[in-house]
N, C-alpha and C positions, 0 to 999 in steps of 0.2 A: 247528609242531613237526614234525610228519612233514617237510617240508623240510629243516630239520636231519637227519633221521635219514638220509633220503636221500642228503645232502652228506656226511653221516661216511661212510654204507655204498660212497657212492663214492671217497673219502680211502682208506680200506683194502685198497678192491680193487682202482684203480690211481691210486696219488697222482700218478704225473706227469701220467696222460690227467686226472684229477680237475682240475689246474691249468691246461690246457690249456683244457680246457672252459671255466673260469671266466673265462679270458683276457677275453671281452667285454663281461665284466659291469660293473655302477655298482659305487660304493661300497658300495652300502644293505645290498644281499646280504650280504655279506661281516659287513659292522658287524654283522647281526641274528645273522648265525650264531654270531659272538664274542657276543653278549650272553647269547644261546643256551646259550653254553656256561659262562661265566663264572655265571649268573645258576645253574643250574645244580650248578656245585662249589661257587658263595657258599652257597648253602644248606647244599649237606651239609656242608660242613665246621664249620660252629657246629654240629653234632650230633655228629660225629667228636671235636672239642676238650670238646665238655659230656662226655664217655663220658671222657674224661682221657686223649685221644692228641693231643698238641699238634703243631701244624703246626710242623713244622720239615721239612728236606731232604730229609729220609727218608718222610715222609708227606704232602710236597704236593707238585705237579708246578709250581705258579703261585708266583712271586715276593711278589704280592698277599695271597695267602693265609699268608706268614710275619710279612708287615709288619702284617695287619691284626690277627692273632694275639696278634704282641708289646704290642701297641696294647692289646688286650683286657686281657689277661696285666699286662701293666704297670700301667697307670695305670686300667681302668673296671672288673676284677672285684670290687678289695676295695671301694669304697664300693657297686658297684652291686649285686652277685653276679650270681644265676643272669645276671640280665637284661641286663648286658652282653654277653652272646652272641647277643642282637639286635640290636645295632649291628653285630657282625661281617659278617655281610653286605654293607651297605651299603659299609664299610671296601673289601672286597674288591672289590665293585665299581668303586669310585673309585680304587682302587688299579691293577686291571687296563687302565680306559680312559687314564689316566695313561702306565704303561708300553707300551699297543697305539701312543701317540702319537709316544712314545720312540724305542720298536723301529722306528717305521714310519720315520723320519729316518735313523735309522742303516744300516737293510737300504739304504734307496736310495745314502745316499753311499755305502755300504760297496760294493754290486752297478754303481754307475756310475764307481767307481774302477778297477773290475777288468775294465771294458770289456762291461758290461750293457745293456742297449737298454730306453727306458722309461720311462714315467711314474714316479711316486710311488707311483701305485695301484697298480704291480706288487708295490710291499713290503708297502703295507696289505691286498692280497687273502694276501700269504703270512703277513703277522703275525695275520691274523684265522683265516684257516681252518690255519692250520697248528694253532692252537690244539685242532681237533677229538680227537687222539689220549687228549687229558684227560679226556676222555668214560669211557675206561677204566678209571677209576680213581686220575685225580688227588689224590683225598684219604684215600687208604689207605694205608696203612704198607706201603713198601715197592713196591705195586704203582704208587705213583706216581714214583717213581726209572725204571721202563718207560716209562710215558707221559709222561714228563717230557723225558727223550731222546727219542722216537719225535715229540714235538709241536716239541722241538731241532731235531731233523735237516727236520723238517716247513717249520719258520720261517726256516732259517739257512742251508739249501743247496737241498733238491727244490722248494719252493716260488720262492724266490728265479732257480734257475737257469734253470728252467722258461719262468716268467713273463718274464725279462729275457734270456733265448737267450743266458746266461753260457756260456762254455766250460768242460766239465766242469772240468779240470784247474784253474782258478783255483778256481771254486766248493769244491771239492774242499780246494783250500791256507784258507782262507777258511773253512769247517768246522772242518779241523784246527785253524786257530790260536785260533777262538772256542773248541774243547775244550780246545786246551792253556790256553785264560785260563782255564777254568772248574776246573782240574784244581790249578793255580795256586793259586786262590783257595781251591781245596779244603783245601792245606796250608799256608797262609800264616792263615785266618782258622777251619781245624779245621770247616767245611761238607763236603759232600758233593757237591752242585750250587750254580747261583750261577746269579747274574743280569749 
């Protein structure tokens, strides 16, 4: 655990030397600290949803956390009650290592189409630790719409660009166009954020 806390306290106070650093790492690191953090907001947020603040855009920073929500909400509160808010956890976990695998496909074609240098591990170290900004309050009304973006720009451009020695100015176009999808979807499907 202190490891983790070390790895955020380095994310915050310089995310690019923070990527840098990690550059040489395995997998493993990386994985732990997304479990770290994942494992983490899975908890709080079935305390956050039992109190009657439902995850949705405004209140979770994590994709996972809306899907595993609606899951609860739909189909396991009324026969189970209180107690399907112990499944949510789980939900959110299998949800987040799902889309870590997702993201990690997409950053690398997306970062070696733009003329990126690098393995695959360059996207899975930016899809995992970019995830630390969540720490902040991913499952708080509002204050997770911050870290939700700040774990965005973490995943989608300073991580990615970092690790693959992108040229700013694509990374840069490559940001913009992931915001304008998400901006998109804001008003086509009435969200706030998106996946």
């Amino acid at each position: 655990m202190l490891r983790v806390i070390d790895k955020f306290a380095g994310q915050l106070a310089d995310p690019a030397g923070f990527f840098d650093r990690v550059r040489a790492e395995g997998w493993k690191p990386a994985f732990f600290f997304f479990l770290w953090v994942t494992l983490f907001i899975s908890l709080a947020t079935p305390i956050i949803n039992f109190l009657g603040i439902a995850s949705t855009d405004l209140s979770s920073s994590l994709q996972s956390q809306i899907l595993a929500y609606g899951i609860v909400k739909d189909y396991l509160l009324e026969p189970y009650g209180v107690a399907a808010f112990l499944v949510e956890p789980i939900l959110i976990l299998g949800f987040a290592v799902l889309l870590l695998f997702f993201l990690t496909g997409f950053l690398h074609l997306v970062y070696r189409l733009i003329g990126g240098h690098g393995s695959v591990m360059n996207a899975w170290k930016a899809v995992c630790y970019g995830l630390g900004p969540c720490l902040l309050g991913g499952f708080l009304p509002y204050v997770a719409l911050f870290a939700g973006f700040y774990s965005f720009a973490m995943q989608f451009y300073l991580g990615p660009m970092t690790l693959y020695n992108a040229k700013q100015g694509r990374a840069i176009i490559v940001f913009v166009a992931l915001i304008a999808l998400t901006f998109i979807e804001m008003f086509v499907r009435g969200t706030t954020v998106g996946f």
